[in-house]
DRENDO-1510 file (C-alpha; in Angstrom, 1 decimal, always signed):
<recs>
REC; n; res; u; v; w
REC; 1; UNK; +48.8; +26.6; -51.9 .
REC; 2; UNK; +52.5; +26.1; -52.7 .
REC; 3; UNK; +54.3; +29.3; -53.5 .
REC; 4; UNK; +56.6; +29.4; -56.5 .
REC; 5; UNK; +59.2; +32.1; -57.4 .
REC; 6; UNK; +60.4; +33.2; -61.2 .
REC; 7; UNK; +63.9; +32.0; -59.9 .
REC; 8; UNK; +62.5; +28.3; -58.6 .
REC; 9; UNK; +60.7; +28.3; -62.3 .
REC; 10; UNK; +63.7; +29.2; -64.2 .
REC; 11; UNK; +66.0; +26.9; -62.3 .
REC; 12; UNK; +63.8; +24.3; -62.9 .
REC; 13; UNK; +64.2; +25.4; -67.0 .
REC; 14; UNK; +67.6; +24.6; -66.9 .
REC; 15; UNK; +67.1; +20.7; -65.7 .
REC; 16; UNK; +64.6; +20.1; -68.1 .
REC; 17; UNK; +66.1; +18.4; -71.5 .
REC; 18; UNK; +63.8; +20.6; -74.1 .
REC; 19; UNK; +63.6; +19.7; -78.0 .
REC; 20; UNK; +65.4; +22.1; -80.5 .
REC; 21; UNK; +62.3; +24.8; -80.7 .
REC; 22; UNK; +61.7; +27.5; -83.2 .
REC; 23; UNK; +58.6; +29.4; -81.8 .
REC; 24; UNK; +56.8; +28.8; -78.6 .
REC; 25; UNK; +52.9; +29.6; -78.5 .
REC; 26; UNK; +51.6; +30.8; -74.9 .
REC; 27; UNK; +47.7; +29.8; -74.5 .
REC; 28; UNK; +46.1; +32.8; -73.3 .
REC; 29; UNK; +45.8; +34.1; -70.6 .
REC; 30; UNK; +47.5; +31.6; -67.9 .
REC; 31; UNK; +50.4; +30.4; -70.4 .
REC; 32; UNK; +51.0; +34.4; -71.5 .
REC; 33; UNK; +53.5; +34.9; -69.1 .
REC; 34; UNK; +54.7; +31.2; -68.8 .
REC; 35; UNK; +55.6; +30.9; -72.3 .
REC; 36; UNK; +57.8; +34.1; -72.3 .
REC; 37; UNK; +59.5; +32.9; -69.7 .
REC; 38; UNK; +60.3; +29.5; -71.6 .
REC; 39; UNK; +61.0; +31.7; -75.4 .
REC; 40; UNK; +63.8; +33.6; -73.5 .
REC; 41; UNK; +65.3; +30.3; -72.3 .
REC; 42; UNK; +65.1; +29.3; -75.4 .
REC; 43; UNK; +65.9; +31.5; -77.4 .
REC; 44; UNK; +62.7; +31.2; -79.3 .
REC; 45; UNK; +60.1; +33.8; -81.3 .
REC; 46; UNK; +56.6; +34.0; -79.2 .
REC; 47; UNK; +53.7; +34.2; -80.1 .
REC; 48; UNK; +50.2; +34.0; -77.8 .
REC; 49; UNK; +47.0; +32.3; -78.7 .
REC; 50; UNK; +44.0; +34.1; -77.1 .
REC; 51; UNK; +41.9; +30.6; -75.5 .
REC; 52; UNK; +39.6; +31.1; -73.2 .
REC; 53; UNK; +37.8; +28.2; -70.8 .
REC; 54; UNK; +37.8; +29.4; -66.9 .
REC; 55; UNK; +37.4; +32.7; -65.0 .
REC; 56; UNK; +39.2; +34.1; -62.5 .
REC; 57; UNK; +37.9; +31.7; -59.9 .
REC; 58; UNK; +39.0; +28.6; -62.6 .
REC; 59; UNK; +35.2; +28.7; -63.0 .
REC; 60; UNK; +34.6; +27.1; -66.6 .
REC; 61; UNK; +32.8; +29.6; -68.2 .
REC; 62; UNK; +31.8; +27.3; -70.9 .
REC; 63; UNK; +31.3; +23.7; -71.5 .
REC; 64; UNK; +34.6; +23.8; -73.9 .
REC; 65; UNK; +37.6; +26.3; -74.1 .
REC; 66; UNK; +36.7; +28.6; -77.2 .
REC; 67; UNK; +39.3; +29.9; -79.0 .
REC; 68; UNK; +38.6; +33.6; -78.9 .
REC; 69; UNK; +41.4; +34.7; -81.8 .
REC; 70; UNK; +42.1; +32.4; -85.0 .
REC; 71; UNK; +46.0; +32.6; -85.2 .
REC; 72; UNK; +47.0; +33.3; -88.9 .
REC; 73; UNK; +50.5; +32.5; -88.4 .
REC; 74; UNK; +53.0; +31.1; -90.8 .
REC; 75; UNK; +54.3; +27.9; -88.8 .
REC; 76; UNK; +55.0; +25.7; -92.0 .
REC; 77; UNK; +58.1; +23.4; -91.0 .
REC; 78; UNK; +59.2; +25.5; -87.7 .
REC; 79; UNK; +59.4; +23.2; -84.3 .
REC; 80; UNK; +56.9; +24.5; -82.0 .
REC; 81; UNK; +56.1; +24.4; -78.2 .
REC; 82; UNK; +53.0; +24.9; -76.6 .
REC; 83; UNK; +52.6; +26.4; -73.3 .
REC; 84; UNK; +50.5; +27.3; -70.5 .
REC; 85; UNK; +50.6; +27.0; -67.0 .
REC; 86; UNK; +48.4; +24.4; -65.6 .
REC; 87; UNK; +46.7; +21.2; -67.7 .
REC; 88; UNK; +44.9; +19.3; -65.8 .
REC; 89; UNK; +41.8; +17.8; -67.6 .
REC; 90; UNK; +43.8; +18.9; -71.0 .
REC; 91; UNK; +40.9; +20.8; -72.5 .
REC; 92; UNK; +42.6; +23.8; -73.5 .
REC; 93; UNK; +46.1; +22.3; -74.7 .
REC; 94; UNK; +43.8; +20.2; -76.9 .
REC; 95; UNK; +41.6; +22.9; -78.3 .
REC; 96; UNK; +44.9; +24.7; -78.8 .
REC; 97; UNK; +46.7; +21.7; -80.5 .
REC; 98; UNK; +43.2; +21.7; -83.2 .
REC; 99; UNK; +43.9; +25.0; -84.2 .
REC; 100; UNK; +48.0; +24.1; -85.0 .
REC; 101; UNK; +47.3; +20.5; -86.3 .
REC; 102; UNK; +49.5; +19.1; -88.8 .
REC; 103; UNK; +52.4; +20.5; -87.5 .
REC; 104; UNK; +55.3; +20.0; -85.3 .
REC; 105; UNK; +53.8; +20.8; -81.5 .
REC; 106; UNK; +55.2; +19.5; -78.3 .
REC; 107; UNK; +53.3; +20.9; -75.1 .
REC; 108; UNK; +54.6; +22.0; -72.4 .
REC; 109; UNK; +52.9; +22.8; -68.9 .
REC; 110; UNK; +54.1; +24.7; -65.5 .
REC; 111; UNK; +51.8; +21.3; -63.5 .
REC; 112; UNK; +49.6; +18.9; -64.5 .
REC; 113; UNK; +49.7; +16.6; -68.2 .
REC; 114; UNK; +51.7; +17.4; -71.2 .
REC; 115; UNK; +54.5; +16.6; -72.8 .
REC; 116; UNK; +57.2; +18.2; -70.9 .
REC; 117; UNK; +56.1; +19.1; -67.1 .
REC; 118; UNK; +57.9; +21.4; -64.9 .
REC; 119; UNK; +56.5; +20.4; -61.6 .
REC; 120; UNK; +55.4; +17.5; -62.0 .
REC; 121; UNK; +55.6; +16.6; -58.3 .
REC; 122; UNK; +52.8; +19.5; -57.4 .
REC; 123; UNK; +49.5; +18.4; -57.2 .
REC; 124; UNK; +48.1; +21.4; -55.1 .
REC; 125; UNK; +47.3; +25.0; -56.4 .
REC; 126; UNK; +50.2; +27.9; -57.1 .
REC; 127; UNK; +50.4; +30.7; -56.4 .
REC; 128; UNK; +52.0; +31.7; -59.4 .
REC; 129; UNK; +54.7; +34.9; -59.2 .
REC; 130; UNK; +52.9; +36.4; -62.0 .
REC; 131; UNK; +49.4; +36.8; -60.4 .
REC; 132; UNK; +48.7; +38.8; -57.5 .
</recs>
């Protein structure tokens, strides 16, 4: 398990060439605390998208990520980013990305496939300074 710190995240922030963004989404619950991390970076409004696929043992509970809370948000012309921590089959970022089609969304994940990768060069599992 490779170990990562708020301070190795956040260093890794400022490296990263991000789009001009007006509101970052966190996918619920792994991206919660990923995506307020990126919003303060940025400067950006949050808001959190309750998904939910996996259990605490990344477990699917079912056979696709259900989307637990409809966000009624007013996103009309704003640039948005989409977070969460891990993709790796992209289920979630793409049940998440259904809910906000037709607008601007760029996705962003902590490991694994999006648009925007912070660790890219991690293939193993985190443990994540957020989770005990």
């Amino acid at each position: 398990m490779v170990p990562l710190s708020f301070r190795k995240i956040a260093e890794r922030l400022k490296q990263v060439s991000l789009p001009e963004i007006d509101v970052v989404i966190g996918i619920g619950s792994g991206g919660i605390v990923p995506a307020g991390v990126v919003a303060f970076h940025l400067g950006a409004e949050l808001h959190v998208m309750t998904l939910n696929y996996r259990d605490e043992q990344n477990t699917p509970r079912y056979n696709e990520p259900k989307v637990l809370q409809k966000p009624d948000w007013d996103l009309e012309g704003k640039r948005i980013l989409l977070v969460d921590d891990v993709s790796v089959s992209g289920k979630t970022i793409n049940a998440a990305l259904e809910q906000l089609k037709g607008l601007n969304v760029k996705t962003l994940a902590m490991k694994g496939k999006a648009d925007y990768v912070l660790f890219p060069e991690i293939k193993d599992c985190v443990k994540w300074p957020w989770k005990p």
